[in-house]
N, C-alpha and C positions, 0 to 999 in steps of 0.2 A: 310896287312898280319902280322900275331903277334901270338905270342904265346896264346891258349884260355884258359892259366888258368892269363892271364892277365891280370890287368882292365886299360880301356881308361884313368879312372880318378887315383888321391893320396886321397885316404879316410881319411890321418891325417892332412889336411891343408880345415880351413876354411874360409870364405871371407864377414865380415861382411860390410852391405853397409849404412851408412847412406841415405836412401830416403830424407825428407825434416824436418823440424823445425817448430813450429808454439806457440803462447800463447796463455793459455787459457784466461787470464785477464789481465786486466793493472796492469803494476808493480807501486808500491810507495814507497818510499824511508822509509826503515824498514820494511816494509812489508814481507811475503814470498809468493811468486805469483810460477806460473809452467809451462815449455817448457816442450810440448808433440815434442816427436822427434820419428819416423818414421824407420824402419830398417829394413833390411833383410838379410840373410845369403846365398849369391850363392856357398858356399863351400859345401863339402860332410861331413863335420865333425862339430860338434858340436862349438858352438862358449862361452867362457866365459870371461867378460873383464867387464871395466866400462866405464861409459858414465861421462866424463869428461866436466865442465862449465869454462871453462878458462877466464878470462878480458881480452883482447889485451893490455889495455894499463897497462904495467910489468908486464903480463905474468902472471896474479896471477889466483891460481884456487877458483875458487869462491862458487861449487858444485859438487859432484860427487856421484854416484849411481851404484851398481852391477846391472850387467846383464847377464841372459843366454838364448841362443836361441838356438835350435833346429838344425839339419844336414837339407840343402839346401831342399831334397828330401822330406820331412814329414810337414806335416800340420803343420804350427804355425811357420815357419821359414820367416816370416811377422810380424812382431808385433808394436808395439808400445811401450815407455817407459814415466814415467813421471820425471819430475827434480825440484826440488823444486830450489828456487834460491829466496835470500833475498839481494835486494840491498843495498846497502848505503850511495849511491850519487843521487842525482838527475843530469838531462836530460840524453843525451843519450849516451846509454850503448855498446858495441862491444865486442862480445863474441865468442867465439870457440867454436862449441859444436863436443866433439871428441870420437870416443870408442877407447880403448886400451887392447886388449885379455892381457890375463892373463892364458894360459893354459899351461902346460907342456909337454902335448903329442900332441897336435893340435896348427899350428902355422897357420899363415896369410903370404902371399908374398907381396899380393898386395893393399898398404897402404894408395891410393890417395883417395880411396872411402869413407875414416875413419871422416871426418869431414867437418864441413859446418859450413859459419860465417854467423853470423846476427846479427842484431841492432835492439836494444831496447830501447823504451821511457820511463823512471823511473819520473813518477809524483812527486812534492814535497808537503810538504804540503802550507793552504793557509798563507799569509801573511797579517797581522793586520797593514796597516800604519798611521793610525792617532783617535785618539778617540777624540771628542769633543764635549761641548755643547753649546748652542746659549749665557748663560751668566757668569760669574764667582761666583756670589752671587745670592742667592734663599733664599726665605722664606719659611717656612711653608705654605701648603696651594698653593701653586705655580704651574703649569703644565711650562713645557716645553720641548725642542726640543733634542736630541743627537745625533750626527753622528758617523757613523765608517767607513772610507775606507779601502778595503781591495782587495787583489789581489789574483791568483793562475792562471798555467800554465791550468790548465784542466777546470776551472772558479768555482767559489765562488757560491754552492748552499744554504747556509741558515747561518744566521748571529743570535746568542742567545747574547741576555744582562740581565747580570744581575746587579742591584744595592740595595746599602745600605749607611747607612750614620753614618761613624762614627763618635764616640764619642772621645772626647781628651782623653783618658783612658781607649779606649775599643781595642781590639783585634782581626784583620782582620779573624786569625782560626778559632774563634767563630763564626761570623758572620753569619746572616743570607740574604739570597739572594732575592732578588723579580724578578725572572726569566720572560722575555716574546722573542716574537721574534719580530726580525725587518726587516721592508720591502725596498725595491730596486724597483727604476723603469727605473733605468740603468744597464739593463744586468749584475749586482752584484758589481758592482764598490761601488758605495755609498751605506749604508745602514741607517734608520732612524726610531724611535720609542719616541713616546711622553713619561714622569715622571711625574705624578702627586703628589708631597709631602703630606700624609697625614697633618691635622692642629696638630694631636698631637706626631710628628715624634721629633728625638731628633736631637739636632745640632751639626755640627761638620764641617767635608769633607766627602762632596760626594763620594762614589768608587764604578769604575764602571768594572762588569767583562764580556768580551766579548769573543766568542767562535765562531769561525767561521769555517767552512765546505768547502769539494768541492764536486764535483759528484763523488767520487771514495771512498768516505767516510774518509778521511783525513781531520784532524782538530788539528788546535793551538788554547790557548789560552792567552788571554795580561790580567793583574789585572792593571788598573790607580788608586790608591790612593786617590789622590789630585787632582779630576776634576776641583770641585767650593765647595765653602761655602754654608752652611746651618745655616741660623738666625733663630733667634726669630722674627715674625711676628711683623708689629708695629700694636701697639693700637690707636685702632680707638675709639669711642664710637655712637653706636646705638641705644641709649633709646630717651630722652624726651628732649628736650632743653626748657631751659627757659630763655629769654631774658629780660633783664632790660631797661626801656627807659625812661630816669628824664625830666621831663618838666621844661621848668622856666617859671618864673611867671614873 
């Protein structure tokens, strides 16, 4: 029993719900990756606020984003938002994702529904731990072996080298690179590619520039200097020999 020019409900109090949280892609560290977050309004009145990215650990806000949705009643009072969010630490992340109205004439009472936590894996990039090659001194003309071990939490998909061989005078900026890739037959741990020194290449120190990947598209790279030495080829002689032989009498 109630008066009928009365309404059941308060048409100035809205009630925005956070539904659930989800990434579209894996986060890496520098990167800006995006939580799609899920909402809805069961209030009668319009809702405006933002969608706030907090870090749990000190509370820092990390991202935030305006929002408006619709009165509980009318189409579109369901929606969806997107959040941009660029890490800066690698592994894993603990986040708040929270709306906060922001209206003057439309308030919220009921506040518990406002936020949901989750954890997030922040990819680093990969890690170059050793460069080497099978000897410290090469000739011209020479082939031989290089390694590179390297690591990353998401794994090590492609390993680039490049080398050249400086001159005691010449200048790594300038440089030019003989790019190839190198192969792995252990799940990306070790990586390996043959050098073959041209005979008319110049001497110096070898430097070798490696670039390595992960599957998330994350990559470092290491410049070694001072691998091994580069000679002058020793001289042989390949033409005609002619041999002397004195008899005694």
């Amino acid at each position: 029993v109630g008066d009928p020019k009365m309404a059941p409900y308060m048409s100035t109090l809205h009630d925005v719900e956070l539904l659930d949280t989800r990434i579209l892609d894996n986060f890496s560290v520098g990167q800006t990756g995006y939580i799609e977050v899920a909402m809805q309004n069961n209030g009668m009145s319009a809702g405006n606020g933002q969608i706030d990215v907090i870090n749990l650990q000190g509370s820092v806000l990390m991202s935030t984003a305006n929002v408006s949705i619709v009165e509980g009643s009318q189409a579109g009072s369901r929606m969806s938002v997107m959040i941009p969010l660029t890490p800066t630490q690698p592994g894993w992340l603990d986040v708040r994702v929270r709306y906060a109205h922001d209206n003057s004439t439309s308030f919220e009472r009921d506040t518990l529904n406002n936020f949901i936590l989750m954890r997030i894996w922040v990819n680093d990039v990969p890690t170059i731990e050793s460069v080497t090659c099978d000897e410290d001194e090469y000739a011209r003309g020479d082939s031989f072996l290089c390694t590179v071990t390297a690591s990353d939490d998401a794994g090590v998909e492609s390993v680039e080298m490049g080398w050249s061989v400086l001159c005691s005078n010449c200048s790594i900026s300038n440089t030019t690179w003989n790019v190839g890739s190198m192969g792995s037959n252990d799940n990306g741990t070790t990586w390996e590619a043959m050098i073959t020194l041209p005979i008319n290449v110049v001497t110096g120190q070898l430097a070798l520039q490696i670039t390595a990947r992960d599957n998330l598209g994350m990559e470092t790279e290491l410049l070694a200097e001072d691998v091994a030495k580069v000679l002058d080829a020793p001289s042989s002689w390949f033409g005609p020999h002619v041999s002397l032989s004195l008899i005694h009498i």
